[in-house]
C-alpha positions in Angstrom: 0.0 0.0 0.0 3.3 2.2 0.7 4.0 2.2 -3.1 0.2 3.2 -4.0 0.1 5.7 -1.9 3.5 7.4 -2.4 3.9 6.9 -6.4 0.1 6.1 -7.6 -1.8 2.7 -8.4 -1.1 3.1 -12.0 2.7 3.8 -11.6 2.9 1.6 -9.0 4.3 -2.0 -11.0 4.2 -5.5 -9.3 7.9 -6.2 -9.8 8.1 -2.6 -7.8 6.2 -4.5 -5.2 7.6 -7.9 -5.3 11.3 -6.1 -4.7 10.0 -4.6 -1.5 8.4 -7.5 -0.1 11.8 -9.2 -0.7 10.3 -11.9 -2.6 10.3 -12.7 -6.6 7.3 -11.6 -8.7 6.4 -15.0 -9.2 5.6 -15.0 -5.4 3.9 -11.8 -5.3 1.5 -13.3 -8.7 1.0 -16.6 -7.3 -0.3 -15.2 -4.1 -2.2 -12.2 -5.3 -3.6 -12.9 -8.9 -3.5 -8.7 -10.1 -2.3 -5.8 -8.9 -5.8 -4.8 -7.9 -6.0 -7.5 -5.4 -3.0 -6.1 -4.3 -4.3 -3.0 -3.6 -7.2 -3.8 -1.8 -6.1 -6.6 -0.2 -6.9 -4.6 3.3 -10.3 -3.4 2.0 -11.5 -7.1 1.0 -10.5 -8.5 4.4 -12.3 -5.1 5.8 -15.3 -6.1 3.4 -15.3 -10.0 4.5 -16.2 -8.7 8.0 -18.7 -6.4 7.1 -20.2 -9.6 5.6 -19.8 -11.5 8.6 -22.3 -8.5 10.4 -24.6 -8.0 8.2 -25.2 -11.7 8.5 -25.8 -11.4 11.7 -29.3 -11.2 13.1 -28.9 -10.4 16.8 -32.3 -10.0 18.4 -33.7 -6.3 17.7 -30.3 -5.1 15.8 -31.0 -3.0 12.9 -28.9 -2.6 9.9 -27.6 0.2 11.0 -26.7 -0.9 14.7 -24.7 -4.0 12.6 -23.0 -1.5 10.3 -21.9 1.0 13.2 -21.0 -2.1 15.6 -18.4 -3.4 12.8 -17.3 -0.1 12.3 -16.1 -0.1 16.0 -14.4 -3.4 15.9 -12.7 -2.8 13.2 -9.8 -1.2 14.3 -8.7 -4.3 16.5 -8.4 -5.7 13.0 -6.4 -3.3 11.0 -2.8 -1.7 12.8 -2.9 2.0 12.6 0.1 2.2 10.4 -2.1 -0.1 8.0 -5.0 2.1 8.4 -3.1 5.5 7.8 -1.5 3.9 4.5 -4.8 2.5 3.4 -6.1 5.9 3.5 -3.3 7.3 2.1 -3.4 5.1 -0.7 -7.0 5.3 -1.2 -6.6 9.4 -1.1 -4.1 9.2 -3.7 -5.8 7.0 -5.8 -9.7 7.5 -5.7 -10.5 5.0 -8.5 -9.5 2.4 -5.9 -12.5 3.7 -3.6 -14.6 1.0 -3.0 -13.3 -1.4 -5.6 -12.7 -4.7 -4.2 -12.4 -6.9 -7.5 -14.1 -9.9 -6.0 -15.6 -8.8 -2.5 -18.3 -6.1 -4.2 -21.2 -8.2 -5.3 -21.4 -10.3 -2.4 -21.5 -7.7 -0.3 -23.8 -5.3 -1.9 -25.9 -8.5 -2.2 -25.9 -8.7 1.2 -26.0 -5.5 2.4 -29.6 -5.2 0.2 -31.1 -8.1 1.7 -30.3 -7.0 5.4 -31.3 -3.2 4.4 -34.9 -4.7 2.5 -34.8 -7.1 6.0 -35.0 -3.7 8.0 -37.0 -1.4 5.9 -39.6 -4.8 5.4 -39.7 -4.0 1.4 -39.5 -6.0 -1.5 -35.5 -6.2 -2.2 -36.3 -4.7 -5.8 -37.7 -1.5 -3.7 -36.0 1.4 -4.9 -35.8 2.4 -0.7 -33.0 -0.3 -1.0 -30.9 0.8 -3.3 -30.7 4.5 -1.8 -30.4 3.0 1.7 -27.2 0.8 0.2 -26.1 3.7 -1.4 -25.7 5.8 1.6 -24.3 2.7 3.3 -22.0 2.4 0.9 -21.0 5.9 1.0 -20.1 6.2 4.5 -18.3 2.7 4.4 -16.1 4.7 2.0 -15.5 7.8 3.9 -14.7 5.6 6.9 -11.9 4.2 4.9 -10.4 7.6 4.5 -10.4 8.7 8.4 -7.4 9.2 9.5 -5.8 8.2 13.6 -8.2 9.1 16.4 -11.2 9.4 14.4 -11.9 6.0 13.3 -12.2 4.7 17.4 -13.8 7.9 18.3 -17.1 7.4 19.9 -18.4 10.6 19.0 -17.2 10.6 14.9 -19.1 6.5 15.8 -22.2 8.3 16.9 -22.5 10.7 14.3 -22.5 8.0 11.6 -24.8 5.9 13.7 -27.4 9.3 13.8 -26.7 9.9 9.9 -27.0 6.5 8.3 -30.3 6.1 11.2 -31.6 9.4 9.8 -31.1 8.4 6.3 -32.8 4.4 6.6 -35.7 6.4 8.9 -36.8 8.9 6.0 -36.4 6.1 3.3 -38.2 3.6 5.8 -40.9 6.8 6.3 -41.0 7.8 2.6 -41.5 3.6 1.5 -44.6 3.1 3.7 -46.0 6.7 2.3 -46.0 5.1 -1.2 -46.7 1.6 -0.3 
């Protein structure tokens, strides 16, 4: 992540990355099979976990107490030096926001059925795909928060009262039409 943040994803070559791993580039391709899953290596791990709690169906917790709950754990997961490069390299190179190459469609898949779970709508509802939109957004932004912030209860908080905010109106706005 080092080498995406400081020279770019594009510039950024896998012999480059195989030379300071200390390993051949045969290694490096065996292991990761393109540079993208290089790049998000972190993210996908990140996004395997957010699977894990949107599966979950702990008695009375919403979508949104699921989302904000892995947000706090996830620190204990990623090192701060990981999570500063991640952003850094995520900063740098904004095409790499949110673009897992294999991790995406399971988890949007997911992420709809739990948000149609919780606004009790027809998964084709449009209320699910603004809801997964917004979800997806601040998963994004989280990515990009830098030290203190990400364990912060207050900045946790806030993007519980936001994403709540945003899956009430829809919720409110679906039964309207319905």
């Amino acid at each position: 992540m080092r080498l995406f943040a400081e020279q770019g994803y594009d510039a950024t070559t896998v012999a480059q990355i195989a030379e300071e791993a200390e390993v051949s580039t045969r290694s490096v391709s065996a292991y990761f099979p393109t540079k993208l899953h290089i790049a998000t290596a972190s993210s996908s791990a990140a996004a395997d976990r957010l699977i894990l709690a949107l599966r979950s169906r702990d008695e009375g917790a919403s979508v949104v107490d699921r989302v904000v709950q892995w947000l706090r754990e996830e620190p204990a997961f990623v090192p701060e030096e990981e999570w500063r490069l991640r952003a850094a390299m995520l900063e740098r190179n904004p095409v790499l926001q949110g673009s897992g190459p294999e991790d995406s469609p399971p988890l949007l898949a997911i992420a709809a059925d739990a948000i149609a779970e919780d606004l009790d709508v027809p998964l084709d509802h449009p209320g699910v795909q603004i809801t997964l939109g917004i979800l997806a957004g601040i998963v994004v932004r989280v990515e990009l928060l830098f030290g203190s912030h990400r364990e912060n209860e207050e900045t946790l908080a806030l993007i519980h009262d936001a994403l709540a905010g945003a899956v009430d109106a829809v919720r409110r706005s679906s039964r309207s039409s319905a």
